[in-house]
C-alpha positions in Angstrom: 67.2 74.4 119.1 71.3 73.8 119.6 73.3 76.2 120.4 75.4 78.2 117.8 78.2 80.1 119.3 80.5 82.1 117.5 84.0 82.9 118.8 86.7 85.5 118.2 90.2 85.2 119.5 92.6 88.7 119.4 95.3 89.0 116.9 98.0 89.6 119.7 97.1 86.5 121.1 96.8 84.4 117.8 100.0 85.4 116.0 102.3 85.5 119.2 104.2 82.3 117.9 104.7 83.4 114.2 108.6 84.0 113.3 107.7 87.6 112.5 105.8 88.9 115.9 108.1 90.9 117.0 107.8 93.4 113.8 104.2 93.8 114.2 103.0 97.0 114.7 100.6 96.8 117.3 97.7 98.9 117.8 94.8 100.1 119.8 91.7 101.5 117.6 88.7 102.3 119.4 86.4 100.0 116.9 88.3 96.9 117.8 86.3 94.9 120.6 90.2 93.8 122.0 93.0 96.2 123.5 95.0 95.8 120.9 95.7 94.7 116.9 97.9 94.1 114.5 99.5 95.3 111.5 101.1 93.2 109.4 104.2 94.0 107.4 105.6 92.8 103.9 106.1 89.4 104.7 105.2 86.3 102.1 103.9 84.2 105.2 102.3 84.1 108.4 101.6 81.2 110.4 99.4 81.3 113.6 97.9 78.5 115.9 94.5 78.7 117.4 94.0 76.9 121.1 90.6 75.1 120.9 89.2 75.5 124.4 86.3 73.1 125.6 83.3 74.8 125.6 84.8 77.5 123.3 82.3 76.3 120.5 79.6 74.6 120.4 78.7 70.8 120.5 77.8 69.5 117.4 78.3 72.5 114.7 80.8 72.2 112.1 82.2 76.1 111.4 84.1 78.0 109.3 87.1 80.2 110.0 87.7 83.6 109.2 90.5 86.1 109.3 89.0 90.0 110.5 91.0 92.8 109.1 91.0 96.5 107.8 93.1 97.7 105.5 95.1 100.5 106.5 94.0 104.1 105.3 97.5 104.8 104.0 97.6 101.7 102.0 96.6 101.2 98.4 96.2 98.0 98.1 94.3 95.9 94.8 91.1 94.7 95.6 90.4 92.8 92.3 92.8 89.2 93.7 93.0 87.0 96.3 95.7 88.2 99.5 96.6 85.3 100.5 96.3 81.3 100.1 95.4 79.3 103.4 96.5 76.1 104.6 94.9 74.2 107.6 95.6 71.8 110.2 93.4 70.3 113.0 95.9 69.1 115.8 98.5 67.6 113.1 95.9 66.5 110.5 95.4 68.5 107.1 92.3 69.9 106.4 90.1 71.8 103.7 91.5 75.3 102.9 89.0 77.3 100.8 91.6 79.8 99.2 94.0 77.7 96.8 92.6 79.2 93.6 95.4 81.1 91.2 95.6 84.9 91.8 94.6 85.7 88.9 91.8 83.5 88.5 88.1 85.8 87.9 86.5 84.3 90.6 88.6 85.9 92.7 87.0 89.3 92.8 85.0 90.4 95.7 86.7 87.1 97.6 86.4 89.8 100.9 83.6 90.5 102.9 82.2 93.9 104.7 80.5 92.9 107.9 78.2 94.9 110.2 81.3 96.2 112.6 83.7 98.5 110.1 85.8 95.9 109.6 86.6 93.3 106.5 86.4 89.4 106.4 87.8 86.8 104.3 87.1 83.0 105.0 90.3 80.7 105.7 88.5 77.7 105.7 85.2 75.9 106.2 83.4 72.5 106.8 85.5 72.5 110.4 84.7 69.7 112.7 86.4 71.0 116.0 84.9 69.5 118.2 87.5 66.7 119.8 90.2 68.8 118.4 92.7 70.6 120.6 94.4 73.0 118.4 93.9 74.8 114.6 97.1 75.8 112.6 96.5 78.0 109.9 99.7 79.0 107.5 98.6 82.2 105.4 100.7 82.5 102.0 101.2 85.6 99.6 102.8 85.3 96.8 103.6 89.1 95.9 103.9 89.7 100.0 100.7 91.6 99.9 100.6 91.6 103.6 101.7 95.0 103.9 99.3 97.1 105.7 96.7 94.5 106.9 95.3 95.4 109.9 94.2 92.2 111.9 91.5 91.9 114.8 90.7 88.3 115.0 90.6 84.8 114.0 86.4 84.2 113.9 84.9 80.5 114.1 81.3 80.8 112.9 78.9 77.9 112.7 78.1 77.4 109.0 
């Protein structure tokens, strides 16, 4: 049977070249599995880029990406639409997003995911062929800036 790694890389490291870095509150929570996270602030737009490291994934999978987060306790924030539209890029080439419905669109409810560890996930995009590919650049759009008290562990390739 092939191999199917899965691969988180930290917030701090993933955001460290978006325009608003600086602001980020950054934190240390004991259920995080890095040193430190990141809270995002009420901005319309983040952009991060994701190094692809040979032997990072595995040979022959095609994978899906997904943002890890919490929602901070202090922060009301309305579960019944989408956060945030995605849009991808492999090296400089455009691929599948999965989150380009309209906010308001039904289909949108329960778009998030509990996992197993405490914390939320919501899948950027999928059908990822990486393999070859050097870097992923991910540009995360809100249009209400609903960023505001998104607590972020990880980008998360799984094999799909």
């Amino acid at each position: 049977m092939a191999e199917r790694k899965c691969y988180m890389l930290p917030a701090v490291e993933v955001f460290r070249n978006d325009a608003h870095f600086k602001d980020f509150d950054r934190l240390s929570l004991t259920e995080s599995r890095f040193k430190e996270v990141i809270q995002l602030q009420a901005e319309s737009s983040y952009s991060f880029e994701c190094e692809l490291e040979p032997g990072m994934l595995s040979h022959g999978n095609v994978y899906a990406c997904y943002l890890v987060f919490k929602i901070a306790e202090a922060h009301i924030w309305h579960n019944d639409r989408r956060m945030v539209r995605a849009y991808c890029r492999l090296d400089n080439k455009e691929c599948d997003p999965v989150m380009q419905k309209d906010f308001m669109d039904d289909s949108a409810h329960n778009w998030m995911e509990h996992r197993n560890d405490g914390w939320k996930e919501v899948i950027l995009s999928k059908s990822l062929h990486l393999e070859g590919h050097k870097s992923l650049t991910m540009t995360l759009n809100s249009d209400d800036r609903d960023f505001n008290g998104i607590i972020v562990q990880g980008i998360e390739f799984r094999p799909m």
